[in-house]
C-alpha positions, 0 to 999 in steps of 0.5 A: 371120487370123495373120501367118503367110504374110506378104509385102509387098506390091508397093505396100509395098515400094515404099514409102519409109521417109524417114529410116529407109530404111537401117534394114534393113527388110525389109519395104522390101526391105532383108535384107542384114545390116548389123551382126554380131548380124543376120549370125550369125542370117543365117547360122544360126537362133538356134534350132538351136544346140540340136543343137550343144549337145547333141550336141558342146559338152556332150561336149567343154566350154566350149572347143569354143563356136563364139564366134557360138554362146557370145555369140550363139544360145545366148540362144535357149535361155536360156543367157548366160555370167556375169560371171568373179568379180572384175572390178570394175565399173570394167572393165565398158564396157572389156574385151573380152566374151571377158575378161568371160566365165565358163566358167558360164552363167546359165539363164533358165527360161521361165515364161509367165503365171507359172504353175507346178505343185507338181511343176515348182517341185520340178524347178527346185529339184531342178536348183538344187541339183544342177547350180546351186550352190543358185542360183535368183533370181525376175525381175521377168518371173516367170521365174527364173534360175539360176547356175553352169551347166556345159554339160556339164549342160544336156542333163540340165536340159532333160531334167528341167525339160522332163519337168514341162512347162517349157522354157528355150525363147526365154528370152532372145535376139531373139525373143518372150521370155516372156508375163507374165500376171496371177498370179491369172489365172482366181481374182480374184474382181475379174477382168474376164477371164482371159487364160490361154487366150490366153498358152497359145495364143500359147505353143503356135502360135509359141514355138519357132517359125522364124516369129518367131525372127528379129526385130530385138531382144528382144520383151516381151509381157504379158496381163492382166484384173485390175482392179489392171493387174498385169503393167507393161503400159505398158512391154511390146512389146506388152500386151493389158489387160481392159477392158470394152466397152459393147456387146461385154462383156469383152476388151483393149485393146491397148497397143505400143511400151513399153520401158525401157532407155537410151531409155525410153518408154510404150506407147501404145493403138492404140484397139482392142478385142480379144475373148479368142479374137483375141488371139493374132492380133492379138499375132501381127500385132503381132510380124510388123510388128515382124519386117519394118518393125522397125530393124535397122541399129544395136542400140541403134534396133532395138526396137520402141519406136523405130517406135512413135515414128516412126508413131504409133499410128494409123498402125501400127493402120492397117498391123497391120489392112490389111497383117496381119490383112486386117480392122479392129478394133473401137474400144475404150474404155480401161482404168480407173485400176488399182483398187489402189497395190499391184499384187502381191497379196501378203497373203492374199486369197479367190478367186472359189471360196472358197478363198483364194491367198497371195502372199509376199515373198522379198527382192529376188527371191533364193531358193535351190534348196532352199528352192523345194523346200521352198514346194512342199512347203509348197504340196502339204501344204496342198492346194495344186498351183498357184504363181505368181511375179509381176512384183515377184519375189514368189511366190503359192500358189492354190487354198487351203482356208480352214482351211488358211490359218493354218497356210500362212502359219506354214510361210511364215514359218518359211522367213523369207518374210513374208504381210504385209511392210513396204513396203520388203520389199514394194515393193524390187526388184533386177537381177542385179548386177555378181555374176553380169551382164557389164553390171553395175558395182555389186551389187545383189542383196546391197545391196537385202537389206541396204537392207531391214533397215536401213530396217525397223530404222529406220523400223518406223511406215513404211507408206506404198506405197514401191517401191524399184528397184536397177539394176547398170546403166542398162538398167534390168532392175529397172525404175528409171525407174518406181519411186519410188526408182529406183537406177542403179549407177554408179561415184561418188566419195566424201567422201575422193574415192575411187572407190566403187560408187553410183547416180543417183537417179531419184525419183518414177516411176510404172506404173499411177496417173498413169505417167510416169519418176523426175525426176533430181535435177542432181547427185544421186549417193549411195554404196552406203553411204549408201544407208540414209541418203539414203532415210530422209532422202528418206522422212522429208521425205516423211512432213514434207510430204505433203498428205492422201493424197498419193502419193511420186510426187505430192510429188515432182513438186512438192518442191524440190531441196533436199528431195530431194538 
C-alpha cells in the first residue's frame, strides 16, 4: 500500500517531537510556514508555474517573473537563473540573489535511470544548439544541463524534448528529483536484478504529482542490482541496492538518510529486504515520512538526513511500516562489498545477450550540443537505439553487435572521447563552476579540463584508480568528501599574499570499499595553479609508500601530514 492518503494519526499528532517540536512538522500538527521557502509553496504549488511560463513570461520576457516564481517554483520545471558574468567569487556570499542573477537560465533535463534513446539524445542536441549557445554538460546525476535559456524559449524546449518522451519535470526544486539508476540496468551479465521497472513505475505514479510536490527539501533517490554498487547509494535519500535473500531470491536493501553538502552523512540500512514489484511502495513510504516528519523551520536542517540522525534507523523502519505501509518488511541481509574499484563501466564490456555496451569518457562531464548529435549518430550507425549517462559524467552505448565494436570505439575517438582513459580522465569530476552557478566562487569545469592534460603529460605510467572531484563551493554537487582528491573552491591567498581563486583538500574519501569522507589536512589550501603540482606530489608519495595492493584512501589514513601537505 502507497502513502497515498496518509494522515497522522490521532496518537501521532499527539506525539511530541522533544527538541524538534518547532521543526514545522506537519505530521505534529505544525503547517504554518516558518520561513519564506515554505511560504511561497503555501501560497502556490511549485508546479503551476508552468502555466505562467507559458502563457505570460515566455510572451512578455524576463521582467514580468513574479520574483517568487524566478527564485522559487520555477526549480519545479528545471529552470535556475545562472550567475551574471563577471562576478568574481569574492562576492558570491555577499550580493544580493537579484544582483547575482542573469537574464538566462540553466535547464535541467531530467533523465531517470540515465536512459536515453537515439532519438532523444539528437533532441537535447538539437535544443543545445538552437536555443542553448551549443551547451550541454552531463551531471554526476545522469541528467544534463544546458545554459543560455531565454524564457522566451522554453515553451519551444519542452515542446521538443517532450515529444521524444523527456521532460524537465521536478529536475530541481523540493521535491523528489531524478532516480538514478544502473547505467546497464537489465544487460550486465553480473546483474543481480534489473530495477528499471521499479524507477518507471516510481516515475509514472508520482513524477509531477501534488502528492510529493511539497516537501522540506530536495529528495534523491537511486536503484540499482549491480554487483559493482554504481549509482552512490550511500549518499541518496533514499536508495534501493540488489542483494540476494537466502530464501526469497533477488531484491534490495534499503538504504535512507545519505547527503552530502555542508553536514554530510551516509545512509544507513533500514535492514529490510524489499522484492522488485514493492519498491515503489516502499520508495513512496519513505517520501511521505519525509513530507510529514521531515524539518521545515531552517533550510539548512531540513533534509531528510538530519531526521535520520535523530530516530535512527530502527525507529523510521518502525514508523515507515506501522504508519505507511500498514505491514512489516521482511529483514534482509546486506550488500556484498562492490565487486569492482571502478564503478563506471567505461571500456567495452558483453552484455548477457552477446552484444556488447560501451562506455566513454568525456572530461569533467562538458560536451557540446553538436557533439551529442553526433554520438547518436555515431550510436544508430552501429546499430545501436540505447545510451545511457552515468553518475561519473561519463556516457555508455548498449546493445552493439560484436563486429561492429571496432569501429564504435574509432568513431568515439575521432570526436576525442576515449574507451580506455587514463585514471585522471576517468576518475576526474567537476560542478558547474563559478561559469554559470550563483554559488560558486572558483571555476571548475575549465580547470578540471586543464588538471587532466597536465597530469597525463606528467604522469603517463599512473594507472592506479584515482578520483579526483573538483567543487566551486562547499555544497559538494561533485561529490568531494567521497573522493580520493576532493577539491573544495575557496578563495586562498597566495605566495605574494594575493588573493587567488583555490580549494581545501580533502583526501582519502570513499563509496562502495570501506565509505567514509576525505581527512582535511590542518591548514592544507592550494591555488588553482598549483593544483598539477600538489597532486602529482600527493601522487607520487603515494606511488613511494604504498603496501602491496593498498588503496589511496588506505595510505591516506595512515600517511603523516607532512606526505600529504
Amino acid at each position: 500500500m502507497a502513502a497515498t492518503s496518509h494522515t497522522p494519526s490521532a496518537a501521532t499528532s499527539r506525539r511530541k517531537a522533544g527538541r524538534h517540536r518547532g521543526e514545522g512538522q506537519w505530521a505534529v500538527g505544525h503547517f504554518t510556514p516558518l520561513n519564506g521557502n515554505e511560504q511561497f509553496k503555501k501560497d502556490d504549488d511549485g508546479l503551476n508555474v508552468r502555466t505562467r511560463i507559458e502563457t505570460i513570461y515566455s510572451k512578455a520576457g524576463f521582467a514580468s517573473i513574479d520574483p517568487a516564481d524566478l527564485r522559487g517554483r520555477m526549480r519545479w520545471w528545471g529552470l535556475y537563473t545562472q550567475r551574471k558574468p563577471g562576478i568574481d567569487g569574492g562576492k558570491t556570499a555577499i550580493m544580493e540573489p537579484e544582483e547575482l542573477d542573469d537574464e538566462y537560465f540553466m535547464m535541467r533535463v531530467r533523465i531517470d535511470g540515465g536512459r536515453l534513446t537515439v532519438a532523444q539524445l539528437r533532441a537535447i542536441g538539437e535544443v543545445s544548439q538552437t536555443y542553448a549557445r551549443g551547451t550541454a554538460d552531463i551531471t554526476d546525476r545522469q541528467n544534463i544541463q544546458l545554459h543560455w535559456v531565454r524564457i522566451e524559449d522554453v515553451p519551444a524546449i519542452w515542446e521538443k524534448l517532450e515529444a521524444v518522451g523527456l521532460s524537465t519535470t521536478e529536475a530541481c526544486g523540493d521535491c523528489p528529483r531524478v532516480i538514478i539508476g544502473s547505467p546497464v540496468a537489465g544487460i550486465a551479465a553480473d546483474e543481480i536484478i534489473d530495477g528499471t521497472p521499479a524507477i518507471e513505475e516510481i516515475e509514472r505514479r508520482y513524477i509531477g504529482s501534488r502528492e510529493f510536490s511539497n516537501l522540506p527539501r530536495k529528495f534523491k533517490s537511486a536503484v540499482s542490482g549491480s554487483p559493482v554498487q554504481d549509482v552512490v547509494h550511500e549518499i541518496n535519500d533514499i536508495a534501493f541496492v540488489g542483494v540476494v535473500h537466502p530464501e526469497h531470491g533477488p531484491g534490495f536493501d534499503v538504504w535512507v538518510g545519505g547527503g552530502l553538502s555542508t553536514n554530510p552523512r551516509l545512509g544507513e540500512r533500514l535492514g529490510a529486504w524489499v522484492p522488485l514489484e514493492d519498491v515503489p511502495d516502499v520508495w513512496a513510504g519513505v517520501v511521505g515520512i519525509f513530507r510529514d516528519y521531515g524539518y521545515r523551520r531552517l533550510r539548512t536542517r531540513a533534509r531528510l538526513k538530519f531526521l535520520m540522525a535523530d530516530w535512527g534507523p530502527e525507529r523510521f523502519r518502525d514508523v515507515l511500516e506501522n504508519e505507511y505501509l500498514k505491514r512489516k518488511l521482511a529483514d534482509g541481509p546486506p550488500p556484498a562489498e562492490p565487486s569492482s574499484r571502478w564503478r563506471d563501466h567505461i571500456g567495452v564490456h558483453e552484455q548477457k545477450d552477446g552484444r556488447f555496451y560501451v562506455g566513454f569518457a568525456p572530461r569533467v562531464g562538458r560536451v557540446d550540443g553538436a557533439t551529442l548529435t553526433r554520438i547518436a549518430e555515431l550510436a544508430a550507425a552501429h546499430g545501436s537505439d540505447r545510451l545511457n549517462t552515468t553518475v561519473e559524467q561519463k556516457m555508455i552505448i548498449l546493445d552493439v553487435a560484436r563486429e561492429q565494436v571496432d569501429s564504435l570505439v574509432a568513431g568515439l575517438e575521432a570526436l576525442g572521447f576515449q574507451v580506455t582513459p587514463s585514471p585522471f580522465r576517468r576518475g576526474t569530476m567537476a560542478c558547474t563552476g563559478i561559469e554559470f552557478c550563483k554559488l560558486a566562487i572558483v571555476e571548475t569545469k575549465a580547470r578540471g579540463a586543464s588538471l587532466i592534460d597536465e597530469l597525463e603529460r606528467r604522469m603517463p605510467d599512473f594507472e592506479e584508480p584515482v578520483t579526483i572531484n573538483i567543487n566551486g563551493c562547499p555544497n559538494a554537487c561533485a561529490r568531494i568528501q567521497t573522493a580520493d582528491i576532493g577539491l573544495k573552491g575557496q578563495l586562498v591567498l597566495d605566495a605574494d599574499g594575493r588573493q587567488v581563486e583555490g580549494f581545501q583538500v580533502h583526501l582519502g574519501g570513499a563509496l562502495g570499499l570501506q565509505a567514509g569522507f576525505g581527512r582535511k589536512v590542518r591548514g592544507l589550501k592550494v591555488t588553482s595553479g598549483e593544483l598539477p603540482d600538489y597532486i602529482e606530489r600527493v601522487l607520487t608519495r603515494f606511488g613511494e609508500q604504498r603496501e602491496d595492493g593498498e588503496r589511496f584512501a588506505a595510505w591516506v589514513a595512515r600517511a603523516g601530514e607532512a606526505d600529504l601537505s
